[in-house]
Legacy VTK file of the C-alpha trace (Angstrom):
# vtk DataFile Version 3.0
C-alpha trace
ASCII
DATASET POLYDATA
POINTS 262 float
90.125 -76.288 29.327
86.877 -75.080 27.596
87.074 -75.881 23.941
86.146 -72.954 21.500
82.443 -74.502 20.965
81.920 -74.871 24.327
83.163 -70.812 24.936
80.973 -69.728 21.885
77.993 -72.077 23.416
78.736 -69.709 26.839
78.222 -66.368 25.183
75.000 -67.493 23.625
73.447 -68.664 26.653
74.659 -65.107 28.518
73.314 -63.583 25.358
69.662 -65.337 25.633
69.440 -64.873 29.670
70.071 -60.911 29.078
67.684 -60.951 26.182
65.236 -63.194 28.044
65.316 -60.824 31.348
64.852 -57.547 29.138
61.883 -59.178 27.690
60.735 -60.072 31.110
61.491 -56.798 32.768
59.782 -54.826 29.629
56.477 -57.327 30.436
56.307 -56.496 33.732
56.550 -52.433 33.131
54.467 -52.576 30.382
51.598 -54.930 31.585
51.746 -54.748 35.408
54.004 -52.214 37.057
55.841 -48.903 36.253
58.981 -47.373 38.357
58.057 -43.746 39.570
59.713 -41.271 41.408
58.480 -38.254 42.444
60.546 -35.227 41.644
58.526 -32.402 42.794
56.171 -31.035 45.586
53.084 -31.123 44.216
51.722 -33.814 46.372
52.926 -32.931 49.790
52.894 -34.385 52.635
51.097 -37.492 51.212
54.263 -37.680 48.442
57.890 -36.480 49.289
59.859 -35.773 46.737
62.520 -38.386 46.505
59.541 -41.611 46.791
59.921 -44.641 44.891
56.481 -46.283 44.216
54.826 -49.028 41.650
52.101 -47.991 39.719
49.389 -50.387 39.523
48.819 -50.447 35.528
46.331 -53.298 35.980
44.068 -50.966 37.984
42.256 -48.940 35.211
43.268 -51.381 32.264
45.382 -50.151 29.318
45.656 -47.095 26.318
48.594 -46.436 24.323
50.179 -44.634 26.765
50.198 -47.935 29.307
53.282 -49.175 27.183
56.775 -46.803 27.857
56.837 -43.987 25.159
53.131 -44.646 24.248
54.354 -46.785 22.095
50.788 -48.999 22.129
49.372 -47.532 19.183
47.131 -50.832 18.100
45.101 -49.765 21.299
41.617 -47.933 20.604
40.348 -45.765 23.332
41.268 -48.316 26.246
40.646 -52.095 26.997
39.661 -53.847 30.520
39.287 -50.197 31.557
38.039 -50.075 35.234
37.032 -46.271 36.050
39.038 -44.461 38.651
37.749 -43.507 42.215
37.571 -40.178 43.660
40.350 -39.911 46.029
42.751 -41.938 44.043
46.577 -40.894 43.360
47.203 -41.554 39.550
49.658 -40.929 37.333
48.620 -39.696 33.849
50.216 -38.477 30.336
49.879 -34.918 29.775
47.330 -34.500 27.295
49.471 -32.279 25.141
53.026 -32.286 26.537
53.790 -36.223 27.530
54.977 -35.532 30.502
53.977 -37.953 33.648
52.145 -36.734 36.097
50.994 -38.056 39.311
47.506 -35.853 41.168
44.761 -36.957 42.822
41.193 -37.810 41.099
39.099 -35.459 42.591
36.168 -34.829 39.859
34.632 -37.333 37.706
32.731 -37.188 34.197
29.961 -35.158 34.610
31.048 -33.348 38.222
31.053 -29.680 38.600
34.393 -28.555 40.427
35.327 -25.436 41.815
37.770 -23.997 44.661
36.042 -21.007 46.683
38.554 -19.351 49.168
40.753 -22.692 49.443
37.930 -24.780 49.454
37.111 -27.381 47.153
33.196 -27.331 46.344
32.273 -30.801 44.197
28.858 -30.382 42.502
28.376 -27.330 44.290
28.556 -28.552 47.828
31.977 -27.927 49.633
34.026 -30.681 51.271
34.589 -30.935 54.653
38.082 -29.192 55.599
39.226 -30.197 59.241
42.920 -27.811 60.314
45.668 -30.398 61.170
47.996 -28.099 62.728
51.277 -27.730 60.415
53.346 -29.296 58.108
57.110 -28.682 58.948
60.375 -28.982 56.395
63.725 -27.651 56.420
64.643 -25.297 53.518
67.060 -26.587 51.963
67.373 -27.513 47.821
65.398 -31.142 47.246
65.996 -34.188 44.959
68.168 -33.757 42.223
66.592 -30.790 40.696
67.769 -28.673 43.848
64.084 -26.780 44.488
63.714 -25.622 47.547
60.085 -25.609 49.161
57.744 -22.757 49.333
57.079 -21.951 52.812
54.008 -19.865 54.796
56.602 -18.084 56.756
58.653 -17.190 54.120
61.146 -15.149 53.777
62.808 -18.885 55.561
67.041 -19.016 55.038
68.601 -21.780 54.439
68.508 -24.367 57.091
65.396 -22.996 58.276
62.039 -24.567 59.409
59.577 -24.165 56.415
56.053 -24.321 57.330
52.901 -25.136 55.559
48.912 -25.074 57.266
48.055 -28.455 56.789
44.253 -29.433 57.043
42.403 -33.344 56.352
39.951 -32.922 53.043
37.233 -35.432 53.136
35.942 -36.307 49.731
31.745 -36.904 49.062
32.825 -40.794 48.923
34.500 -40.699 52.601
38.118 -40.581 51.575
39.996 -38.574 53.580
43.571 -37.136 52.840
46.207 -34.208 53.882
46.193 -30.805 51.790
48.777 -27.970 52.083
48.073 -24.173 52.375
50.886 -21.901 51.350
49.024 -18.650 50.602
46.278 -16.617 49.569
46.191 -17.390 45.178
44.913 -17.190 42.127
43.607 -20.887 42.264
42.081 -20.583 45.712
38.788 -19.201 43.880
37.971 -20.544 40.114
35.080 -20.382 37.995
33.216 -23.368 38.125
34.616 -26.225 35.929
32.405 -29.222 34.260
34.231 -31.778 33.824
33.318 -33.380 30.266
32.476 -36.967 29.560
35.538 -39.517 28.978
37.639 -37.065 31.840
38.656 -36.463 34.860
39.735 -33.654 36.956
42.958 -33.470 39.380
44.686 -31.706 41.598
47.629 -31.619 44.202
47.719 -32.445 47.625
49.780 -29.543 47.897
47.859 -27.080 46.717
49.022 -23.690 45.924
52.062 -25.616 44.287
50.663 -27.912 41.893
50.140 -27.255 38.148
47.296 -29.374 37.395
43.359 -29.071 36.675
42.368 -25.811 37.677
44.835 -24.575 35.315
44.054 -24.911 31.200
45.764 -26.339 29.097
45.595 -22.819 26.698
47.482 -21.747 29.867
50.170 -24.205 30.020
48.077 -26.271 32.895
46.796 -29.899 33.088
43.003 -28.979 32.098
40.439 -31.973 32.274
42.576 -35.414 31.592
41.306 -37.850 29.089
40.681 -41.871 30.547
42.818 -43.033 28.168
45.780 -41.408 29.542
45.760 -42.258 32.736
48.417 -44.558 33.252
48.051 -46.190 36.362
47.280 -45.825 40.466
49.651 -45.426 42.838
49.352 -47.297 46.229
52.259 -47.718 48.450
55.912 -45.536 48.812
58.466 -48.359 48.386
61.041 -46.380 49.718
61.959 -42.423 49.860
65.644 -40.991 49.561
65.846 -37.480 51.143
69.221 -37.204 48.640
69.803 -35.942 44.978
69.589 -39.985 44.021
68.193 -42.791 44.949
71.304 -44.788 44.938
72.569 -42.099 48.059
71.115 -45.485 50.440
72.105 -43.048 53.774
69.381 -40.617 52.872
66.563 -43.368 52.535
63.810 -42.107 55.114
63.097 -44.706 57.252
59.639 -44.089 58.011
58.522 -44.410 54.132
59.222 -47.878 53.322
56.299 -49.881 52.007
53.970 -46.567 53.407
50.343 -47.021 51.967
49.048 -43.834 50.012
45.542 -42.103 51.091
LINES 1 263
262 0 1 2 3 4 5 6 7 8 9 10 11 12 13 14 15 16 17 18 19 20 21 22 23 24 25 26 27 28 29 30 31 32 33 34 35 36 37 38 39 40 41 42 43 44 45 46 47 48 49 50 51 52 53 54 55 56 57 58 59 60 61 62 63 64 65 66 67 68 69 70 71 72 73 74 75 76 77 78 79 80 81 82 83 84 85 86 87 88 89 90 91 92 93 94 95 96 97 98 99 100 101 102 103 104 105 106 107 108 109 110 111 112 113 114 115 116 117 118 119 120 121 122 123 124 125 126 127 128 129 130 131 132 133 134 135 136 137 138 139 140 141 142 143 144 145 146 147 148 149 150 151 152 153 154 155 156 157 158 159 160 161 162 163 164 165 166 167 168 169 170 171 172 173 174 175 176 177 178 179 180 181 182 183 184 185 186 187 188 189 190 191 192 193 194 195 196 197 198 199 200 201 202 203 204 205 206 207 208 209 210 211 212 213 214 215 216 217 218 219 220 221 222 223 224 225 226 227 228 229 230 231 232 233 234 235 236 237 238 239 240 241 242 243 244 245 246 247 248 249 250 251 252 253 254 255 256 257 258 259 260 261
């Protein structure tokens, strides 16, 4: 029988290994990698709502919003910053409300943006937009705030197919990548938008559903993001639950695991 040292010695050691793992697991979210899963429809069909994915923190250095609850206040500015690409899926802090966000890069400093008819024009030269038939979903409520999709076909019932124009956007640099069309909007045709030193301009794959750089931030939008609050770039789905959690393992999709983002 274990004497009352040795039972004391036990809880310490169980004490340590917790405290020693937490210490570990903070490292590696703070330093390398951060859990994120997508809870909206901003980014379809590249991003689901219900994907798991890593974001690469190493990939544009680190602010004081690299560390959870931007708690890395002894960091000016941002250190072993590399600059993001155009093309690249990134999730950033809200400038004003805090909130993560994950969009694609699409200007950088010093680019003039604007969106003429559904068309994205970078430095006043339009991209090249290619139709890619249709992007198909049932209607139904999604992930575990229970949204249900916007569709092009609309009015859709429940248990419907919802559909969406999908076309492939090709970016000056020769990255290509799926964008949504819902409808005619308001953000289909902007002013033209400079995007300031230090910043960078996003938007959704999914377009007339995202709330993100075309939008000011006067007008509750994203407006131009600072560098330092980008947080990090996301490369690969892990996996994707089709359910209100990611525990509910029978609605994993089983096409999404370890999928690599364009």
């Amino acid at each position: 029988m274990a004497s009352a040292a040795e039972k004391d010695g036990g809880i310490v050691e169980t004490i340590k290994t917790i405290v020693y793992a937490l210490l570990i697991a903070g490292l590696f979210r703070t330093l390398l990698f951060q859990p994120f899963w997508i809870p909206s429809g901003s980014m379809k069909d590249t991003l689901l709502i219900g994907d798991f994915l890593f974001v690469n923190k190493m990939a544009y250095g680190y602010s004081k919003d690299s560390c959870p609850f931007s708690l890395c206040t002894f960091i000016d500015g941002r250190i072993w910053g590399a600059e993001p690409e155009r093309g690249d899926i990134v999730v950033f802090r809200h400038p004003q409300n805090n909130a993560d966000f994950i969009k694609r890069v699409v200007g950088l400093p010093g680019d003039s943006i604007q969106m003429k008819q559904g068309v994205l024009q970078i430095n006043g030269e339009p991209v090249e937009l290619v139709p890619d038939g249709v992007f198909e979903e049932i209607f139904e409520p999604q992930g575990p705030q229970g949204s249900t999709p916007q569709c092009s076909n609309a009015p859709v019932g429940l248990g419907g197919i919802c559909l969406k124009n999908k076309f492939i956007e090709t970016l000056p640099n020769g990255v290509s990548h799926s964008v949504l069309e819902i409808r005619d909007q308001r953000t289909d045709n902007t002013a033209v938008y400079t995007v300031p030193e230090g910043h960078y301009f996003f938007m959704g794959d999914n377009r007339d559903n995202s709330n993100d750089s075309r939008t000011p931030q006067a007008a509750r939008g994203v407006g131009f993001v600072p560098f330092e609050n980008l947080i990090g770039r996301a490369d690969r789905v892990m996996f994707s639950s089709a359910g209100r959690s990611i525990f509910f393992f029978w609605t994993w999709r089983g096409d999404r695991f370890f999928k690599r983002l364009d």
